[in-house]
VOGU-3710 file (C-alpha; in Angstrom, 3 decimals, decimal comma):
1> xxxxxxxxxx> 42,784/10,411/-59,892  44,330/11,823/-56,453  44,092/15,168/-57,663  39,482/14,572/-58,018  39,741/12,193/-54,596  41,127/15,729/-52,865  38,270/18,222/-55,021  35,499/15,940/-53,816  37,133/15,911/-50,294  37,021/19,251/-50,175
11> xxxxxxxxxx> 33,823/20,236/-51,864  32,073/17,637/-49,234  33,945/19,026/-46,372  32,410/22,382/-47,200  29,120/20,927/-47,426  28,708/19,056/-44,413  30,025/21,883/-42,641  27,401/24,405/-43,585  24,800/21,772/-43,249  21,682/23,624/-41,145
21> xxxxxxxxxx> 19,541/20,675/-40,209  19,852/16,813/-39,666  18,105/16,266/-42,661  19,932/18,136/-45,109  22,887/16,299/-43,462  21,512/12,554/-44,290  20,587/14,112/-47,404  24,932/14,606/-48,105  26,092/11,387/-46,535  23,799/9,971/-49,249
31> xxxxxxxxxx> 25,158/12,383/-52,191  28,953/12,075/-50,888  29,293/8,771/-49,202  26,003/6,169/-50,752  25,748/3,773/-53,353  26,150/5,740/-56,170  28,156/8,860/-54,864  31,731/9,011/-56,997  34,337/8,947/-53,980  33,054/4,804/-53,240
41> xxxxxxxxxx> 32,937/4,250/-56,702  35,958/5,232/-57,161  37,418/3,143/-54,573  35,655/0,068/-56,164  37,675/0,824/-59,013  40,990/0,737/-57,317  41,169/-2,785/-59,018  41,060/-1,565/-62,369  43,976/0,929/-62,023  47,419/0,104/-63,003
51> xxxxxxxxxx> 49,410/-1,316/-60,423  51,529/1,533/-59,483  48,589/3,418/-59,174  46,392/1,336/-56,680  48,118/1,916/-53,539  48,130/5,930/-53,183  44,773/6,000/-54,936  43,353/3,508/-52,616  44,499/5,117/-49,893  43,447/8,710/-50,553
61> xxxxxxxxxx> 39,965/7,320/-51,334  39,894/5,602/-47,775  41,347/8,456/-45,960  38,584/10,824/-47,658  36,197/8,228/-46,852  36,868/7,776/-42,889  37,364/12,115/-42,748  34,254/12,458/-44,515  32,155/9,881/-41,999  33,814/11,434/-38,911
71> xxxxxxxxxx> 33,175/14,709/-39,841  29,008/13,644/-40,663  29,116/12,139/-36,813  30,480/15,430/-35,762  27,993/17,558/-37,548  24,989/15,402/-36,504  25,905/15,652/-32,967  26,118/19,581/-33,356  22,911/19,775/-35,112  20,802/17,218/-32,520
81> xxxxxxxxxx> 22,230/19,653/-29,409  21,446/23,043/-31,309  17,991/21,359/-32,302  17,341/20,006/-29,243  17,903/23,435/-27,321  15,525/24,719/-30,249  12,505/22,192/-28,905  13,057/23,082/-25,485  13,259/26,875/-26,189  9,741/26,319/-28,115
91> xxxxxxxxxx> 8,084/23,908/-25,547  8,863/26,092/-22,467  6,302/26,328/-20,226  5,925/29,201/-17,717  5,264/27,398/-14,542  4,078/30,498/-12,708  1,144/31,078/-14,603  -2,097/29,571/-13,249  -3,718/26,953/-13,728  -6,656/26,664/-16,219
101> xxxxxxxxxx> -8,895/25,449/-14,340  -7,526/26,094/-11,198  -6,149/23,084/-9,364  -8,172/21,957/-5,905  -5,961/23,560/-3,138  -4,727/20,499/-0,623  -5,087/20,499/2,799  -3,056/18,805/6,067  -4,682/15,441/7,107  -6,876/16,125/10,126
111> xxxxxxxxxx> -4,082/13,986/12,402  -1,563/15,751/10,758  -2,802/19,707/11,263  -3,509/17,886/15,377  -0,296/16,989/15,588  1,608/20,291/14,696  -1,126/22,394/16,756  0,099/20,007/19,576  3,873/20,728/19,098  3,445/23,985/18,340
121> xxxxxxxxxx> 2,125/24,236/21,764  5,174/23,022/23,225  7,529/24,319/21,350  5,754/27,387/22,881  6,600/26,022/26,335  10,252/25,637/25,952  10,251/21,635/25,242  12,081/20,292/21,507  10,817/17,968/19,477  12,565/13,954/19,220
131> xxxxxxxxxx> 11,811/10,904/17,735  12,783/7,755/18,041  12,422/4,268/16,221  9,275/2,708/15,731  10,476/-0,942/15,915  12,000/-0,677/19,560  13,783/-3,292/21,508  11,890/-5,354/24,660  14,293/-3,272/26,799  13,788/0,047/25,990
141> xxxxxxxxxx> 9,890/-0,093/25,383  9,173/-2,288/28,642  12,672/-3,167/30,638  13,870/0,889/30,940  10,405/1,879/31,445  10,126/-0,075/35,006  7,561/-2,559/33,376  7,521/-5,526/35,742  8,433/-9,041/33,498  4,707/-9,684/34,242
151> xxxxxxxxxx> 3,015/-6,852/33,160  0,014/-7,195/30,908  1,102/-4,948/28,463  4,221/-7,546/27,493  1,609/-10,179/26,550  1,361/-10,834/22,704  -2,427/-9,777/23,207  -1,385/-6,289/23,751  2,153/-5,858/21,949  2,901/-6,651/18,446
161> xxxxxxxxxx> 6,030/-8,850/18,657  8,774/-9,072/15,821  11,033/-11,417/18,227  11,806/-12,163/21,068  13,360/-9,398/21,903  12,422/-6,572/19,102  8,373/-5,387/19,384  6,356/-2,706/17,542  7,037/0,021/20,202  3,240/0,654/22,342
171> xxxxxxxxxx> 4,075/4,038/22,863  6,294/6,831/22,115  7,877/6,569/26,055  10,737/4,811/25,034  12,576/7,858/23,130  12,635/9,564/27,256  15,494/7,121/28,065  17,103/7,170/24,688  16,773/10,973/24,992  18,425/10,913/28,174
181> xxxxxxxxxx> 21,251/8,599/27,271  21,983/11,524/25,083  21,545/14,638/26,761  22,213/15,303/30,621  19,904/16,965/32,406  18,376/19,449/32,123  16,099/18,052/29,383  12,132/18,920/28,204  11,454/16,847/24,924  8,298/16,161/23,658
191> xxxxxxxxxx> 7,720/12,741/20,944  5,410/12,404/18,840  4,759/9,730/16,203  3,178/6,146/15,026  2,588/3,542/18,036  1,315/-0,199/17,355  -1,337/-2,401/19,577  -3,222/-5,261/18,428  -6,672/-3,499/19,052  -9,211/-2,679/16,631
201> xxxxxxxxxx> -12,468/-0,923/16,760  -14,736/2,409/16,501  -11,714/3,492/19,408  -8,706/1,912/18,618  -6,125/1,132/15,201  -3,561/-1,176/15,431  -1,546/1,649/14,346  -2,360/5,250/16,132  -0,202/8,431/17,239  0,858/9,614/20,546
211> xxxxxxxxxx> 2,649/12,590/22,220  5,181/11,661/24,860  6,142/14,154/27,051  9,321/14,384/29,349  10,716/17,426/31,402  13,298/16,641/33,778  15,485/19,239/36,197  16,384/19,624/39,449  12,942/21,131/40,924  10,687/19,816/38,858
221> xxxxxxxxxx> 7,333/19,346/40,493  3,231/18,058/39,888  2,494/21,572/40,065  4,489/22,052/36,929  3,274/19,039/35,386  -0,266/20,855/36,086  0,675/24,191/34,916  1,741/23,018/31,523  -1,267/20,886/31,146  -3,144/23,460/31,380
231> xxxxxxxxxx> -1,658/25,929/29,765  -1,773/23,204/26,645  -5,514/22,650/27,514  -6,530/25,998/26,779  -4,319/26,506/24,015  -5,824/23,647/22,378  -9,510/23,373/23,857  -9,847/26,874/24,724  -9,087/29,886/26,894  -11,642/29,037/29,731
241> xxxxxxxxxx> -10,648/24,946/29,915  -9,159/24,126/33,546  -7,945/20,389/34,217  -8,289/17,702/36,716  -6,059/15,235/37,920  -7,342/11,712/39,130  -4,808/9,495/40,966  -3,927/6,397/38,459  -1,000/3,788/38,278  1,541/3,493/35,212
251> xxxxxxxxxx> 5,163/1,791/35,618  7,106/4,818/34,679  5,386/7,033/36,789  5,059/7,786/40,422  2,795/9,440/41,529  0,526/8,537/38,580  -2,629/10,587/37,455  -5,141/10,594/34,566  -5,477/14,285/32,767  -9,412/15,394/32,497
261> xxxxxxxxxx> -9,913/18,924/30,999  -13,354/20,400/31,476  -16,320/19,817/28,859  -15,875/22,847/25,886  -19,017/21,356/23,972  -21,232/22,489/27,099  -22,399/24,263/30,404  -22,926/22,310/33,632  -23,462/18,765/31,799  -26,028/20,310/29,451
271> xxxxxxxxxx> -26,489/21,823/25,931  -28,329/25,084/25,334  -31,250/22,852/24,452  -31,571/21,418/27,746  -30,369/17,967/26,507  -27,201/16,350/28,296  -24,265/16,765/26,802  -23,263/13,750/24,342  -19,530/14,412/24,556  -18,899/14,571/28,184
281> xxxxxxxxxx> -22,097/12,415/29,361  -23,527/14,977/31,598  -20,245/14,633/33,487  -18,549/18,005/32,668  -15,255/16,297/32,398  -13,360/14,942/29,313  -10,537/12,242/30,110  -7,077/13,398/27,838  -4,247/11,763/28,704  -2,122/10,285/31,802
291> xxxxxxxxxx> 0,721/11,739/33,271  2,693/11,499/36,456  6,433/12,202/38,470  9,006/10,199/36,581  9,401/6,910/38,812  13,129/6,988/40,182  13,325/3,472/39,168  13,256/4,602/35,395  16,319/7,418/36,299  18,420/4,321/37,535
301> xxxxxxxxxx> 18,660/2,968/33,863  20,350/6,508/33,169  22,269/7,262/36,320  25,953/6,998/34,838  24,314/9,653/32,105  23,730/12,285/35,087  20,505/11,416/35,476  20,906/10,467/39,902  17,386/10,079/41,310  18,464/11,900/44,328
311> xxxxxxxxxx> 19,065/15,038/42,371  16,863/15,324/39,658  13,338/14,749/39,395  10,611/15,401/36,088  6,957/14,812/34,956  6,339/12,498/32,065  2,836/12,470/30,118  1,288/10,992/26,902  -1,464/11,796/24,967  -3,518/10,147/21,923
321> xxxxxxxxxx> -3,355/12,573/19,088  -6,258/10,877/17,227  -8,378/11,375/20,944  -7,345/15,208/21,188  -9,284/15,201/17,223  -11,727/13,493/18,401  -12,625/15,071/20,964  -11,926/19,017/19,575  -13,698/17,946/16,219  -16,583/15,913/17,366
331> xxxxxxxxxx> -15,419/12,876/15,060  -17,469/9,396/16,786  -15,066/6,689/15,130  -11,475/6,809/15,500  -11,458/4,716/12,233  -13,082/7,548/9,628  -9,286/9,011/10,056  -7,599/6,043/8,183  -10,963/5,526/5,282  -8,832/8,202/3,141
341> xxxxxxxxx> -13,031/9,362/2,059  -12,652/12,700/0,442  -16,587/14,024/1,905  -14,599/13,464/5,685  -11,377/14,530/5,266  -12,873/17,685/3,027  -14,850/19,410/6,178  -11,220/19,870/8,331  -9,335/22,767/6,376
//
């Protein structure tokens, strides 16, 4: 009896082991190890043996048994990685070919493709790019920026409040003092990214994008704040743009002025046709973005970081990116930007 337990050992050891698919492997566990295979009916008939005989045969039969299973789980694991490599082999699929048809070729967002032609401009100019936290604290979007405790702009009406003391930020001028509570002068950043107002209609979002811009150094004047408004002007508007500066008032700024760059849709007021010009109203002017000398009151919040209003001075400015595509595109509602229709968005490429 020991002497067939170790020939059908064997002769099933051999078999599993040259087994060549998972099939033909069930197909032994069934002929070696089922129902009707001899090695379990043999130990079922461990009982029927003669005493002396029951132990080593049962335990042959039992060690054949468990070698016999844990070879089968060895096998089938073999045979599922060498067949699975086999599927992936066969399903590859050359990803550099084309496609058939041809996918639609995607495009950057109209505010997007406006926003990187506006720091791409700077970058130009010597200023980096920062960002800053859209959910901003009372301090550094109102307190640091020389707003008054009474300013309009702190009113819920105008400021999206998240408590007390934590508001949607209004505009991207808060980064200037975090950026100079990390970098002494001298420092030229410009921010862009998402601001938040409760306004809504064919010119406002309560969610738009603006362009902060801060240069501060030691001679620092509003004839460079002019020069590089220009220079942007006509790198955005065109070559022959020149700009105007009208005096204005903003906290963080003294002097302030509002940034008008001259009409590109027209000559003197007036289209070719002889009609006045819809964009600038006849006017010959277009209205940008504000800008002014950095008030020394917002340099005291950043003294102790070298930042002494009686050494260093800078220009600070802020523009609406959706108004610069407005404006350079012709688009009449600020709110065809955020529609997501395909037949607008398709005619900017």
């Amino acid at each position: 009896m020991l002497e067939r337990i170790a020939t059908l050992r064997r002769e099933a050891e051999a078999a599993i082991a040259a087994a060549g698919s998972s099939a033909e492997l069930e197909e032994l566990r069934v002929r070696h190890l089922g129902r009707r295979a001899e090695l379990p009916n043999l130990l079922r008939g461990v009982r029927d043996l003669p005493p002396e005989e029951r132990g080593p045969v049962g335990q042959a039969a039992n060690q054949a048994r468990q070698a016999l299973e844990g070879l089968i789980e060895r096998r089938a694991a073999e045979l599922d990685a060498t067949e699975l490599d086999a599927r992936l082999s066969a399903d590859r699929v050359d990803v550099t070919l084309p496609g058939d048809p041809a996918p639609p070729v995607g495009r950057l967002h109209l505010l997007t493709a406006t926003r990187r032609e506006i720091e791409d401009v700077f970058l130009g100019l010597g200023f980096d790019v920062a960002e800053g936290p859209e959910i901003e604290s009372v301090y550094y979007n109102f307190d640091a920026l020389n707003h008054p405790p009474d300013h309009p702009a702190r009113e819920e009406t105008d400021t999206f409040y998240v408590s007390d003391d934590v508001v949607l930020r209004t505009h991207t001028s808060p980064v200037q003092v975090r950026a100079m509570e990390a970098h002494p002068p001298p420092l030229y950043i410009i921010v862009p990214g998402r601001v938040f107002r409760p306004d809504s209609d064919a010119t406002h979002t309560p969610q738009f994008h603006q362009v902060e811009g801060l240069a501060v150094d030691e001679d620092v004047t509003m004839a460079d704040l002019q020069g590089t408004l220009l220079a942007f002007a006509r790198a955005v508007f065109g070559d022959e743009r020149q700009v105007r500066l009208r005096p204005h008032n903003f906290p963080f700024t003294e002097p302030s002025v509002e940034v008008d760059v001259s009409c590109f849709r027209c000559r003197d007021g007036f289209m070719p046709d002889g009609s006045r010009c819809r964009i600038c109203k006849g006017s010959t002017w277009l209205e940008i973005l504000g800008a002014g000398m950095v008030d020394p009151n917002v340099f005291e919040h950043v003294r102790e970081h070298g930042y002494d209003p009686d050494r260093v001075q800078g220009f600070a400015f802020g523009l609406g990116i959706e108004r610069v595509a407005m404006l350079k595109h012709e688009v009449s509602d600020l709110r065809l930007f955020y529609d997501n229709d395909v037949r607008f968005l398709e005619q900017f490429g």
